[in-house]
C-alpha positions in Angstrom: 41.1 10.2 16.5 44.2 9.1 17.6 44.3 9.5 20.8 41.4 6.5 21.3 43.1 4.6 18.6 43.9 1.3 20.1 47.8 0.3 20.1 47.1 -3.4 18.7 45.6 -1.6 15.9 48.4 0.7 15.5 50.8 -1.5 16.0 49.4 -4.4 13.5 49.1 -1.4 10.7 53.4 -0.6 11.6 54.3 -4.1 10.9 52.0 -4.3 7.6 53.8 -1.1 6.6 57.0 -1.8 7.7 58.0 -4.8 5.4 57.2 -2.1 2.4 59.4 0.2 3.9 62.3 -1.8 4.5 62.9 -2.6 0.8 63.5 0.8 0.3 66.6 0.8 1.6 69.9 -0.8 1.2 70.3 -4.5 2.8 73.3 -3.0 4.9 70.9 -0.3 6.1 68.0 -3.3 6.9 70.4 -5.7 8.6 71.3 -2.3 11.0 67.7 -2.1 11.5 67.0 -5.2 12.4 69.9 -5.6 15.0 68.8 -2.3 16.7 65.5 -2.0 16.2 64.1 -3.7 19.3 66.9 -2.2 21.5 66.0 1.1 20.5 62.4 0.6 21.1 63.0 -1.0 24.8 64.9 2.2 25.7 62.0 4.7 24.1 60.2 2.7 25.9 61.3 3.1 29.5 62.3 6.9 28.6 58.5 7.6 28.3 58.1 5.8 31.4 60.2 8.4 33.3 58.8 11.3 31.5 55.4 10.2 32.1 56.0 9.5 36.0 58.4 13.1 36.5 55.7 15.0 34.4 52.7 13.2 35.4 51.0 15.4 38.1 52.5 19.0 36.5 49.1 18.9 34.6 47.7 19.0 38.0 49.0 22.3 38.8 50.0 24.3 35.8 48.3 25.3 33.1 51.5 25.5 30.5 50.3 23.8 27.4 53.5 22.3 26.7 53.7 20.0 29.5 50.1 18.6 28.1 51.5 18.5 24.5 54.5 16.4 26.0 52.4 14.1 28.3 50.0 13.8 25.4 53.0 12.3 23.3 54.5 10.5 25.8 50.5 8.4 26.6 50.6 7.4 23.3 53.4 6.9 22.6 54.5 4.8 25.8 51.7 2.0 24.8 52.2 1.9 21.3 56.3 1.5 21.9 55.7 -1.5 24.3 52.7 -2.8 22.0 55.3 -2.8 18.6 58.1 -4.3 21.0 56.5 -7.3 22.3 55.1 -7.7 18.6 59.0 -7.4 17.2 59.8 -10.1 19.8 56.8 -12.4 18.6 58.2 -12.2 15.3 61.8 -12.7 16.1 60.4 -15.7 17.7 59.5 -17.5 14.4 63.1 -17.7 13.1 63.8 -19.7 15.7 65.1 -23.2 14.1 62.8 -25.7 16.4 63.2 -25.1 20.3 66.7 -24.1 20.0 67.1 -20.8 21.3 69.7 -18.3 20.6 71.5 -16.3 23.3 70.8 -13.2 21.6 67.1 -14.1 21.5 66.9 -15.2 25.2 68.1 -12.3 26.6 65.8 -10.1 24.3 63.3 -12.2 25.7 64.3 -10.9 29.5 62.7 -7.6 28.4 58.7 -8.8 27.2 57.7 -8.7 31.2 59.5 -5.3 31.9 57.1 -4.1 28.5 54.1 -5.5 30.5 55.8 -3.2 33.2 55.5 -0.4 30.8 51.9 -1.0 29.9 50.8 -0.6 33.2 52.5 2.6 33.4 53.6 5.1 36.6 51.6 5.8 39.6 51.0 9.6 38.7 48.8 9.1 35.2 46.7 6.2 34.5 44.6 8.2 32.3 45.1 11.3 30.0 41.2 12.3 30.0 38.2 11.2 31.2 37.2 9.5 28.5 40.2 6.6 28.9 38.5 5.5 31.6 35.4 5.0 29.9 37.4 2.4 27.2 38.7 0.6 30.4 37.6 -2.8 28.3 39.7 -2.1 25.3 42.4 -2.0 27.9 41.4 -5.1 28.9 41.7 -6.6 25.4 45.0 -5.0 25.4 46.0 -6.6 28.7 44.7 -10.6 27.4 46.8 -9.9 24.3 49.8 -8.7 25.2 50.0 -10.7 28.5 49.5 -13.3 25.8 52.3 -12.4 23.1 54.7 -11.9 26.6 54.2 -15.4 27.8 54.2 -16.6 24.3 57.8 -15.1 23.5 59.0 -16.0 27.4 57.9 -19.9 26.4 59.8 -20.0 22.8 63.0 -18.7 24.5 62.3 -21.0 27.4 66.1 -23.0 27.4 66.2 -24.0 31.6 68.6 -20.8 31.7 69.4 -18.9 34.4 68.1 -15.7 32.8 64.6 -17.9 31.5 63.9 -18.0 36.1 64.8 -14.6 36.8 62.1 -13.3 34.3 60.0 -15.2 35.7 59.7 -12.7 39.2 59.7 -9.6 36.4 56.9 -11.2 34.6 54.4 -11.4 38.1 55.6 -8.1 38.7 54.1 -7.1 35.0 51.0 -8.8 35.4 50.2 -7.2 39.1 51.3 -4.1 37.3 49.0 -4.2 34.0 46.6 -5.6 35.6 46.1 -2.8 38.4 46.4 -0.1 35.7 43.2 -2.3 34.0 40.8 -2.4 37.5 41.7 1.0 38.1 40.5 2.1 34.3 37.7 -0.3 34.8 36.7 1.5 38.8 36.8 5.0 37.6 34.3 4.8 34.3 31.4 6.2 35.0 29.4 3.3 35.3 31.4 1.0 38.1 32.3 4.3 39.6 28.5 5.1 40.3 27.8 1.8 41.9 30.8 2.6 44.0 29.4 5.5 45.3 26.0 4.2 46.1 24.8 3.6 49.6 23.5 0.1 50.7 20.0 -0.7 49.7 17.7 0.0 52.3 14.3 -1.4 52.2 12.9 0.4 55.0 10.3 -1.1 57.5 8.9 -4.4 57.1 5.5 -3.5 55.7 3.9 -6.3 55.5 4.3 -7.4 58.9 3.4 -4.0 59.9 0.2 -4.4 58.1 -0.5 -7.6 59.6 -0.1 -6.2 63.0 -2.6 -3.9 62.1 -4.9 -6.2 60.8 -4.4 -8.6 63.9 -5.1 -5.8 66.1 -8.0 -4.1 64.2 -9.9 -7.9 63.9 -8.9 -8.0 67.9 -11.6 -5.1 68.2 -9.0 -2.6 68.8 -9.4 1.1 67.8 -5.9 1.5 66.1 -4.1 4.6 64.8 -0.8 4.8 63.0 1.8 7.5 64.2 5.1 8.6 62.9 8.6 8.4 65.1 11.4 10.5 64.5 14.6 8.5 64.6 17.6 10.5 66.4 20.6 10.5 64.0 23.4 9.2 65.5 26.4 10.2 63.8 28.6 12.8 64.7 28.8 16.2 63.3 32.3 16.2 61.8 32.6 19.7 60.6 32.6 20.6 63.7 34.7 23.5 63.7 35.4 24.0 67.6 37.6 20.9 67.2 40.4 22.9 65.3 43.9 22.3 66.8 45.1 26.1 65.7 48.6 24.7 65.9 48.3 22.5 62.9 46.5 24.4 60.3 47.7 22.8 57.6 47.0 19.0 59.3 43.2 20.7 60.0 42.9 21.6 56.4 43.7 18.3 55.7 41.8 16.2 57.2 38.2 18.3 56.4 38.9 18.0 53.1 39.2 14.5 52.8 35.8 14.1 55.0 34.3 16.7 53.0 35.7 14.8 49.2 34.1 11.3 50.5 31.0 13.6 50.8 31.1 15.3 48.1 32.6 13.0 45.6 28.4 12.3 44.8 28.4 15.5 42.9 31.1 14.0 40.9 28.5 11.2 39.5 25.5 13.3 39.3 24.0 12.2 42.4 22.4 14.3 45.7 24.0 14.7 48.8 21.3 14.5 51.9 20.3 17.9 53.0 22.3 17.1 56.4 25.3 16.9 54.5 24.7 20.3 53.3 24.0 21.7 56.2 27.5 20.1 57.6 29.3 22.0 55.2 27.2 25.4 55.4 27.9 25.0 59.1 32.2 24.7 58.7 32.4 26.9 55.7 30.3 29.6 57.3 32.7 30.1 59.9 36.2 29.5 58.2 38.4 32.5 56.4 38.6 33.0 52.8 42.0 31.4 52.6 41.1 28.6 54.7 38.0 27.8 52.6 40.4 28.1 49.3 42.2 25.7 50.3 40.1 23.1 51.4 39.0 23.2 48.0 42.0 23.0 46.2 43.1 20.1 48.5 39.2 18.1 47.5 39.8 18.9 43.9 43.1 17.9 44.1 41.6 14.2 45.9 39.5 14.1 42.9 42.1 14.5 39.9 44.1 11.6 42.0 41.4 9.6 42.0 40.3 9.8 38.0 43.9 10.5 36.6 46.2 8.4 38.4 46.1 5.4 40.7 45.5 6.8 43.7 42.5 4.0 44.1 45.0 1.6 45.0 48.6 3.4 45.9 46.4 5.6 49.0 43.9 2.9 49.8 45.0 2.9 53.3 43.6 6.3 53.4 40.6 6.3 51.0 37.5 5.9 53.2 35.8 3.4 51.5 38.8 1.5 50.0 39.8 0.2 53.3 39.0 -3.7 52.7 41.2 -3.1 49.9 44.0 -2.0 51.5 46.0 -4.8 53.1 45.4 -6.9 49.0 46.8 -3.4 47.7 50.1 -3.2 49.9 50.6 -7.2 49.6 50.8 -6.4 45.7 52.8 -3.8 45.6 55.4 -5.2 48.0 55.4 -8.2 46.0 56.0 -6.2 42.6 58.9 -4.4 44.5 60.4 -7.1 45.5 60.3 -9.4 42.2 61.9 -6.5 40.6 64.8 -6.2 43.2 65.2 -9.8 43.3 65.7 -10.3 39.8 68.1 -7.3 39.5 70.2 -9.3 42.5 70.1 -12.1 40.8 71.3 -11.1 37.3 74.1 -8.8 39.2 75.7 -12.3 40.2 74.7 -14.7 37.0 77.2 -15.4 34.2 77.0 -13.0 31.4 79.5 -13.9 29.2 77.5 -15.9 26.6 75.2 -12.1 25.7 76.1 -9.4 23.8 77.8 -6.6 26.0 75.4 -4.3 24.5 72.0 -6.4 25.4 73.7 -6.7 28.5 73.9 -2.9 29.8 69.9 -2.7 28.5 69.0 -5.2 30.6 70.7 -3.5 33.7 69.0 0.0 32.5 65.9 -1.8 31.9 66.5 -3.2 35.7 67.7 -0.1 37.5 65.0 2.2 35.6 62.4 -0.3 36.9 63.7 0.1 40.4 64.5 3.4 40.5 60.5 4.6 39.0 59.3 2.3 42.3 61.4 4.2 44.5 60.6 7.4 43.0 57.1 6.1 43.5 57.1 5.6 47.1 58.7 8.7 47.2 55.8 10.6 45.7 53.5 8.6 48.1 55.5 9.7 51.3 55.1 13.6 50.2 51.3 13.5 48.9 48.4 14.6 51.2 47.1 11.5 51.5 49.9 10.3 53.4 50.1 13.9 55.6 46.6 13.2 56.4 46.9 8.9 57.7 49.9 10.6 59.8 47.8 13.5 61.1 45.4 10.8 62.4 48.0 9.3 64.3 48.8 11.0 67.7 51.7 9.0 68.7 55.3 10.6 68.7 56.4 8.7 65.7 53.5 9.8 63.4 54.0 13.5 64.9 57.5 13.2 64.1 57.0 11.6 60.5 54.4 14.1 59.7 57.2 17.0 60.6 59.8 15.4 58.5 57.9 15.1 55.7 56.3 18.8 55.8 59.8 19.8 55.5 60.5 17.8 52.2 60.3 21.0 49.3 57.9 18.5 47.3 55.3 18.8 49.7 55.0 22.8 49.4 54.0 22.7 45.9 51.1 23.8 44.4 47.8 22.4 44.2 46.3 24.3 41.1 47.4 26.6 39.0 46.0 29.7 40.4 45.5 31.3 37.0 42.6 32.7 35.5 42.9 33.2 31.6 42.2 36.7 30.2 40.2 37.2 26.4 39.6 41.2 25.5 36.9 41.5 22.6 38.7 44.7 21.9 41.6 43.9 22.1 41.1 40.9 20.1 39.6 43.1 17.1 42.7 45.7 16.8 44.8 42.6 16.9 47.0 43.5 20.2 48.3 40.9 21.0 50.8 40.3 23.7 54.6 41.1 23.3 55.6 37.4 24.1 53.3 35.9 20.6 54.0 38.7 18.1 56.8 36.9 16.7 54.4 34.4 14.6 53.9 36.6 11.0 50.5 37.2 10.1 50.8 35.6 6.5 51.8 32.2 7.6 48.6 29.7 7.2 49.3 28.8 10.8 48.2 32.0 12.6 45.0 31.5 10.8 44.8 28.3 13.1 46.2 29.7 15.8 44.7 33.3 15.9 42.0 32.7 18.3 45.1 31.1 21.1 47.7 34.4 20.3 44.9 36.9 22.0 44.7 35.1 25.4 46.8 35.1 28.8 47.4 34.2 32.1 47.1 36.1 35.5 47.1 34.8 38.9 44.0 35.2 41.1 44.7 37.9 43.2 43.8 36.8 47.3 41.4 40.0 46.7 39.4 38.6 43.9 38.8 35.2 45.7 37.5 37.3 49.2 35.3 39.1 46.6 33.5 36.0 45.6 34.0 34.3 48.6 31.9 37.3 50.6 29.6 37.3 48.4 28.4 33.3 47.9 28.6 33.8 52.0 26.2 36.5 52.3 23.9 34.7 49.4 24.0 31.4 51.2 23.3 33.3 54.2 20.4 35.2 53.2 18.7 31.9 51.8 15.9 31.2 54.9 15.4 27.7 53.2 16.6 24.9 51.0 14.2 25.7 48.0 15.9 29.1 48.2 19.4 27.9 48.3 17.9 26.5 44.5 16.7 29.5 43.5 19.7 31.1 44.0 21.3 28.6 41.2 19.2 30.7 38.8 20.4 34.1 39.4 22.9 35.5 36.9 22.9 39.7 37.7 19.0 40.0 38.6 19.4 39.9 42.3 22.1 42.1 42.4 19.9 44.8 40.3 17.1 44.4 42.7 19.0 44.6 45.9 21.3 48.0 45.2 20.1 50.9 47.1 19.7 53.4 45.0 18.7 51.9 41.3 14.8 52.3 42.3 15.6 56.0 42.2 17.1 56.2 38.5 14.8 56.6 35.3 12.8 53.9 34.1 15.0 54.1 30.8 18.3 53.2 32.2 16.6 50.4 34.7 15.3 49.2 32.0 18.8 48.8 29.9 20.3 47.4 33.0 17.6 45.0 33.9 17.4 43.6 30.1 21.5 43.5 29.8 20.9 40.9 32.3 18.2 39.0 31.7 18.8 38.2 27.6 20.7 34.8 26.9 23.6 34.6 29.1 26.2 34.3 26.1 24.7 37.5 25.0 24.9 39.1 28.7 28.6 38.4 28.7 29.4 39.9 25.7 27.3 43.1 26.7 29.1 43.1 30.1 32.4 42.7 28.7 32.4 45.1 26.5 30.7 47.4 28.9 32.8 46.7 31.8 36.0 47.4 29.1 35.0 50.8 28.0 34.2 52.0 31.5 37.4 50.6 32.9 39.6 52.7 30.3 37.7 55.4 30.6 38.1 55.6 35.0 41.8 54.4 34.2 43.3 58.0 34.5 41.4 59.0 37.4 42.6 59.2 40.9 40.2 56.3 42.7 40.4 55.3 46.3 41.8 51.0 47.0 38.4 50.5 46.9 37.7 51.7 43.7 40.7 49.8 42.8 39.6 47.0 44.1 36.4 46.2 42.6 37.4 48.1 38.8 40.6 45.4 39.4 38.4 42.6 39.8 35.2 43.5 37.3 37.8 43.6 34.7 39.7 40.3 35.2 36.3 38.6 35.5 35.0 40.9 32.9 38.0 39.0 30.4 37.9 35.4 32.3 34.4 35.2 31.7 35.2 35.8 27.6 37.6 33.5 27.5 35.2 30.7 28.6 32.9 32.1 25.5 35.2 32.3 22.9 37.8 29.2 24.6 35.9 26.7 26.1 32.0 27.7 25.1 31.1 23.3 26.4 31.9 25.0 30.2 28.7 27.4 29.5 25.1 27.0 29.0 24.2 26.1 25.6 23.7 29.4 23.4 24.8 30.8 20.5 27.6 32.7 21.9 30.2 32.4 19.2 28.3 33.8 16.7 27.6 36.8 18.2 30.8 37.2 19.3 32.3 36.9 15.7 29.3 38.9 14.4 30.1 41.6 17.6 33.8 41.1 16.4 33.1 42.0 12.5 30.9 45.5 13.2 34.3 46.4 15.7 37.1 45.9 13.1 34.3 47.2 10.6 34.1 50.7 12.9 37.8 50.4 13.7 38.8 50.5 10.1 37.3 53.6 9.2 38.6 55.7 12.3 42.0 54.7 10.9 44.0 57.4 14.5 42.6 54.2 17.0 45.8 52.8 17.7 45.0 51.5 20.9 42.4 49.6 23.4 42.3 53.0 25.5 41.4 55.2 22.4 39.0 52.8 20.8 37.3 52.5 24.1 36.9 56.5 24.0 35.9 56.4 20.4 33.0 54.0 21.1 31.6 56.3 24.0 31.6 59.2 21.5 28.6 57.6 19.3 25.1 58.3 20.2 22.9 55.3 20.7 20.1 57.6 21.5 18.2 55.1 19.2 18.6 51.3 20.3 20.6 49.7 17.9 17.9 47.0 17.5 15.3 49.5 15.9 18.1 50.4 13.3 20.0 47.2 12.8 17.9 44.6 12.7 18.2 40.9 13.6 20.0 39.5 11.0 23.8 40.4 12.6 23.8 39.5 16.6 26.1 42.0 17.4 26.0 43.4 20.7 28.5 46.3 19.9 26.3 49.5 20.2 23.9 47.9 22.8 27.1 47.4 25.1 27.7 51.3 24.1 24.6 52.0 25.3 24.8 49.9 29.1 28.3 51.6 29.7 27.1 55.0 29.3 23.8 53.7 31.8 26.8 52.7 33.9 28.5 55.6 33.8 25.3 57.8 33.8 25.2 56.5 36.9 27.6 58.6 38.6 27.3 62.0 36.3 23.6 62.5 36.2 22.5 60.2 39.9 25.2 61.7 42.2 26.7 57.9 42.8 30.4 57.4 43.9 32.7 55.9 41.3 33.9 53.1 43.6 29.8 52.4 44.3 29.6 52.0 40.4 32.6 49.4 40.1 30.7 47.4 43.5 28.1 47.5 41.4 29.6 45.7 38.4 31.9 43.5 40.3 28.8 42.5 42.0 26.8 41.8 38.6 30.2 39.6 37.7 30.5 37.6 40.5 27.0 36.2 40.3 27.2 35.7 36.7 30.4 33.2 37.4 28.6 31.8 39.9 25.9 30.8 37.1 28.1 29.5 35.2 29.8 27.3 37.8 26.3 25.9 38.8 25.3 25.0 35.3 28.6 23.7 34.5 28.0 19.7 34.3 30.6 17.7 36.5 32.5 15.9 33.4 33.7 18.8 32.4 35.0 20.7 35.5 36.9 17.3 35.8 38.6 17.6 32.4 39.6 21.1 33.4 41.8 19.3 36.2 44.3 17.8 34.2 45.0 21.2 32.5 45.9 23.1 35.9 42.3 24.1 36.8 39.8 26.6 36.5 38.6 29.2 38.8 35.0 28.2 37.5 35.6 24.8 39.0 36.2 26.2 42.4 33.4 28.7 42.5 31.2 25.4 41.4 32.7 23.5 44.5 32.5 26.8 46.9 28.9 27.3 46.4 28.3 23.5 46.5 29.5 24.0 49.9 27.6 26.7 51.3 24.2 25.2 49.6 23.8 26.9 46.3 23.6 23.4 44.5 20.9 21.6 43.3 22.0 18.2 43.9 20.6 17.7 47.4 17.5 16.7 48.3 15.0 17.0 51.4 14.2 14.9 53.3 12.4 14.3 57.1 15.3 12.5 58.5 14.9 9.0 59.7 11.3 8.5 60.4 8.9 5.4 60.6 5.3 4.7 61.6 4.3 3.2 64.8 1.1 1.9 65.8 -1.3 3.3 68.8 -3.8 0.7 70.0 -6.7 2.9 71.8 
């Protein structure tokens, strides 16, 4: 609620409250107030500044959620401080005898355009979701207003001082400020940023001249026919891999990225990329490494939280492909902000002082100095971002070589680009309350862990290189296999059935346990991750004491951390999944556990209630005894890990062919999820370090397992044949 709460609102509610407040307390206490008030306010004000420009892209690349509870604070907060300011100024205003103006008031009113400065905020966060860019008018309102109140206070103080001109450079500079925050708000809603990504309309051939020719021909007595010519396309084929310069990977990496993001970027508005497009991509990412294809992605996704989070419309329009005509107006502004503020500090550095209070004096320097030191911090951050590696990678001259070098070497520009962190969620685990060390300190009886339970059970890993060669094999060999585009769709739809079908060897088991694996994966995919999970937890502790080869490792490794990634999306963020009823069954899955738990009071541990859940027969499906009425999957998961397991006691399969098997099943159900995972929210996922999910999405995009393409016949138009 408040966190789309508008600051005028917020602030007009503060002042109504504040006169109540005040009589509260002694007149020593109010006259302190009021003499402070406005000073400390400017100062909170400029302090949110800096923490929302040094914290600003963290988000981008860690998933710690106290760097989003702090930027969260610091959004709101930095509005509504500069909102209440300028509205403590208006007010001061009115005690004003006539058009005298005090000294004290005219240097107060130096600082209204550096709160305009404020409200347009840093380069690295112009909004904290997506869903400020969709209220890019109430900005707007916000901007007419407080523009407004700014040039309202900056008139009643207006004296023909010295310090009345120099705000005068500081108040343009807040304008161009504001104002760019405003367009950029206004570019990236959904709706302007559609029409920005649409093509030029093309009308196609002229056919009513085309008929007349006809016509004309046919009355000519003519024996006409109508053909069809192919147009050649013309443009190059920029994924062109043979082009590589193997002694700049990184610069190589670079640049396809930002080709393949300005492709791409469609998929971000729910439109279709041309099937050539597609086949681009197929055709580079086909024929990269694992690593190399990683990291294009995390470089594209990284493009796109710039683009919707921050202001990287206009600070890299010198780069952005379609933001060129923009470009020269972008820098022009920006220079001129620059300079009005260092003008102004020059100016007050030599202008008499004496008749201001020392104290408003060294606020008006920090105000000064903070403004120029967050524009050179600024330019700093646009020196070191990819954007600016890539405009120098394009340039073969010495000095962009040399640039480009210089700058690779600067720590900043090593940094990550995503978190690389999958979350983890064990059912069991959950239900016997083990919890990790690191969250055992908060005490079960406070009313808090009741709020927070559901948080205490999850953690962190990174995504072992292993894991992403699994999945990035795998999508390969799918997109691969696909002989043709209405495949590559098809493949969308696959969640663990194709996997069944094509393992040698499960045509030659009973029809009993094919039919328990086939069904485990064809139910509603909420309830397939809750049998696999489950599954894929008691047959992981139950191999954990055995000797197994690295590739028995490998796969058991990565079945379980998708196994307890894919959980976490259920129980965590369920919106990121197809719509189901997947809570409910797992807190009705979650009751029969701590149910079954409590009466075997020696389970102490994951490991021993794993073993104490393969004990019980489910010789009888659990559906024929249970019912309907609870949609716990408990005992049905019982029964598909002793199928697993089966597997290698009673059909002669290897243990490491088991775990393939299951990794296998995994990977394509992410790779379901991704697909059916709407764009909006992958992109919220980017501002909270990023999700695994959201790269899978992207990968298979790439290699053609999309449905947002279409076919077409290329460029084609009819001709006529006279006979």
């Amino acid at each position: 609620m408040f966190h789309n709460s508008s600051p005028l609102v917020v602030g007009g509610l503060f002042f109504i409250k504040k006169r109540k407040i005040m009589q509260i307390f002694p007149e020593s206490v109010t006259k302190l107030w009021n003499e402070w008030e406005l000073r400390v306010m400017v100062i909170f004000s400029l302090i949110f500044q800096i923490l929302l420009i040094l914290m600003g892209k963290s988000r981008k690349y860690s998933a710690a959620i106290w760097i989003r509870i702090i930027l969260w604070i610091a959004y709101l907060s930095a509005d509504w401080v500069a909102t209440v300011s300028l509205g403590v100024l208006s007010n001061k205003s009115g005690d004003l005898k006539g058009h005298s103006a005090e000294a004290d008031y005219v240097i107060s009113a130096f600082w209204a355009p550096f709160l305009l400065l404020h409200l347009g905020g840093p380069d690295t966060i112009t909004a904290y979701s997506l869903e400020d860019n969709e209220l890019w008018l109430r900005h707007l309102l916000g901007f007419a207003v407080q523009v407004g109140v700014a040039f309202y206070v900056f008139l009643r103080a207006w004296i023909s001082s010295t310090l009345n001109f120099l705000a005068i450079p500081i108040f343009i500079a807040g304008i161009i400020k504001f104002g760019e925050r405003v367009w950029i708000l206004r570019y990236t809603s959904s709706e302007h940023f559609i029409d920005s990504m649409l093509p030029n309309p093309d009308p196609g051939p002229n056919y009513a001249r085309y008929m007349e020719e006809y016509s004309s021909k046919k009355a000519e007595g003519f024996k006409i026919s109508s053909g069809t010519v192919i147009a050649a396309r013309t443009e190059a084929n920029n994924s062109d891999t043979t082009a590589r310069d193997d002694t700049n990977t990184e610069a190589f990496i670079l640049e396809k990225a930002l080709y393949f993001f300005q492709i791409f970027m469609l998929l971000c508005v729910d439109l279709i990329l041309s099937f050539h497009d597609v086949l681009n991509s197929q055709s580079f990412f086909q024929n990269i490494s694992c690593d190399e294809a990683f990291k294009v992605i995390e470089v594209e996704l990284g493009f796109m939280y710039d683009v919707f989070y921050t202001k990287a419309v206009v600070v890299y329009s010198f780069v952005y492909g379609f933001l060129t005509r923009f470009s020269l107006c972008c820098i022009s502004l920006r220079c001129i902000s620059f300079f009005s503020i260092i003008s102004a500090f020059v100016a007050f550095l030599i202008t008499e002082k004496q008749a201001y209070s020392t104290v408003d004096v060294i606020i008006t320097y920090v105000l000064l100095v903070g403004a120029i030191v967050l524009e050179l911090y600024a330019v700093f951050l646009l020196l070191c971002s990819d954007w600016t590696l890539i405009w120098l990678s394009k340039h073969e001259n010495r000095v962009g070589k040399f640039l480009y070098r210089a700058i690779s070497l600067i720590p900043l520009t090593k940094k990550r680009r995503w978190s690389n962190t999958m979350a983890q969620y064990g059912l069991i685990r959950f239900c016997l309350k083990d919890k990790p060390a690191k969250r055992s300190f908060i005490p079960r009886g406070l009313c808090i862990y009741k709020l927070l339970e559901k948080h205490l059970y999850k953690y962190s890993v990174n995504v072992p290189s292993e894991l992403k060669k699994l999945i990035f094999e795998l999508s390969l060999e799918k997109s691969k296999r696909a002989s043709n585009f209405k495949a590559f769709k098809e493949l969308c739809a696959c969640r663990g059935v194709q996997v069944l079908k094509q393992e040698n060897g499960l045509d030659q088991i009973s029809k009993e346990k094919s039919k328990i694996l086939e069904e485990s994966v064809e139910v509603e995919f909420d309830q397939s991750i809750l049998l696999w999970h489950i599954a894929t937890d008691l047959c992981y502790h139950f191999d954990q004491g055995e000797n197994s080869n690295s590739t028995n490792g490998t796969n058991r490794t990565a079945s379980k951390l998708l196994s307890d990634y894919m959980l976490y999306l259920l129980v965590m963020c369920p919106f990121m999944l197809p719509n189901g009823i997947g809570l409910i069954r797992f807190r009705d899955t979650c009751a029969e556990a701590i149910e079954f738990f409590k009466e075997r009071k020696s389970i102490s541990n994951v490991k021993k209630a794993c073993t104490t859940l393969l004990k019980v027969s489910t010789e009888i499906p659990p559906s024929e005894v249970k019912g309907d009425r609870s949609k716990s999957v408990l005992f049905d998961a019982c029964r598909l890990a002793k199928c697993l397991q089966s597997l290698v006691t009673e059909e002669q399969w290897e243990n490491d062919k088991k775990w393939e098997l299951i990794s296998h099943v995994w990977v394509e159900m992410l790779s379901y999820a991704a697909s059916q995972c709407r764009w909006n929210l992958h992109g919220q996922q980017l501002r909270r370090g990023g999700e695994l999910l959201t790269h899978v999405w992207l990968l298979l995009a790439h290699l053609g397992i999309t449905e947002q393409f279409q076919i077409s016949q290329g460029y084609a138009r009819a001709k006529l044949i006279v006979q």
